[in-house]
C-alpha angles and dihedrals in degrees: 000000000000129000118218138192116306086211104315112085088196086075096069109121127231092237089051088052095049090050106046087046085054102048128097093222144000119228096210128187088229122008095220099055094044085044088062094041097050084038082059101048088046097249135136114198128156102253126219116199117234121178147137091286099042109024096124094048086038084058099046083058086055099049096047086056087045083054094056097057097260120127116222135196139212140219147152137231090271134340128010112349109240093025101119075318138097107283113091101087101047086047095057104040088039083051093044091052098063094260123137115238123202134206121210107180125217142128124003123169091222097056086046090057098036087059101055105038096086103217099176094190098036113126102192122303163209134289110203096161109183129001133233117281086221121087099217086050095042097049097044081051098051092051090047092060088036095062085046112095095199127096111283131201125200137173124214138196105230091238084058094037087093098052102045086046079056103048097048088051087058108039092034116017101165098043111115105246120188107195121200131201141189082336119198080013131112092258097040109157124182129189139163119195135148098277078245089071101041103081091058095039084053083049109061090062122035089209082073089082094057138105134354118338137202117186116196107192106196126236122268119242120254110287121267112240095260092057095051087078090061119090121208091255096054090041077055102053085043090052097046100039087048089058093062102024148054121268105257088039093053086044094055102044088050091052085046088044111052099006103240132138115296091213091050089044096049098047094048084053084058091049090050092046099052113098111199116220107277115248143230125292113258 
């Protein structure tokens, strides 16, 4: 399994080099672009598409050239393979038939991000990678990560990045968002704002919908006493009914709702309604 450039070509690691220049094939996500990555390192090998529709027939290939003594790779497009790419499934069955399977690190856009976010209080956290297409599943999704107080890390598409910047400013407005875009590439952009300010930050530039996009939304501090009484699915009712209604209507319905306390209640909805000053650029 090895991981590639993210955009840069000038991250690809030594190791990466010597074993791509020793192996029999490379499994690729898609054969032209490992085609020009192998071309740029100087290298030839026979290519085997993996990818998302044919990842299990892609895995018997592989294990029948397992079988005949060769050794294989396997990378993706660009980062770490089977991370929210094509990998999982060679690994296991490669794993379940007796085979050995090797890690050489290397880059990986939500480590990138994760390192330069800047999250003080952050203790670990959580790779969400995409979410769903479907706006029943997305959205389930995105209220899911968005109850969740640890450091969250999410890709986007750049025709869904709208949307999603949308949708945190209004859901969370006052959660601390870095976005990061094209990174290590020519046009790498980095930003950390409340989600609140985001939309209007995208807005002033329409590059700012372009490329490839990770999102690490920091980590909430500990709750205060008056939130530990409040379990996810009330937090939930109280977020969503925030969205449509007033305040003290939203407030009410919640209390009515899931039977918790209307001053806990009401003090968590003016948690969720103040929007900090954005900050500086990174």
């Amino acid at each position: 399994m090895v991981a590639t450039p993210i955009g840069n070509l000038a991250d690809v690691s030594l190791r990466a080099v010597h074993v791509l220049g020793l192996v029999d094939a490379v499994a690729c996500e898609d054969t032209r672009v490992g085609a020009q990555l192998l071309g740029h390192l100087g290298l030839k090998k026979p290519l085997l598409a993996l990818h998302a529709h044919n990842e299990h027939q892609a895995a018997a290939a592989v294990l029948q050239r397992l079988a005949a003594g060769e050794s294989v790779a396997c990378i993706s497009d660009a980062g770490t393979p089977a991370i929210s790419d094509p990998g999982a499934v060679l690994v296991a069955q490669v794993a379940q038939a007796g085979y050995r399977v090797v890690p050489l690190p290397g880059p990986s856009s939500a480590l990138a991000a994760l390192c330069v976010a800047g999250d003080t209080i952050g203790q670990g956290f959580t790779f969400v990678g995409f979410l769903p297409a479907k706006g029943s599943e997305r959205q389930a999704m995105l209220d899911s990560v968005l109850a969740d107080r640890r450091t969250q890390i999410l890709f986007e598409a750049p025709h869904r990045i709208g949307k999603l910047l949308a949708a945190l400013a209004t859901a969370a407005p006052t959660r601390t968002v870095t976005l990061c875009r094209e990174l290590s590439k020519q046009f790498e952009t980095i930003v950390t704002r409340p989600a609140a300010a985001l939309p209007a930050w995208q807005a002033e530039d329409s590059n700012r919908e372009r490329g490839e996009f990770v999102l690490v939304l920091h980590s909430l501090p500990a709750p205060a006493a008056h939130e530990e009484d409040l379990p996810p699915a009330t937090l939930h009712t109280l977020r969503v009914l925030l969205r449509e209604l007033p305040l003290k209507q939203a407030v009410s319905l919640a209390a009515e709702v899931s039977g918790a306390a209307r001053n806990t209640l009401y003090a968590r909805a003016l948690a969720e309604r103040v929007v900090d000053a954005p900050t500086d650029e990174a």
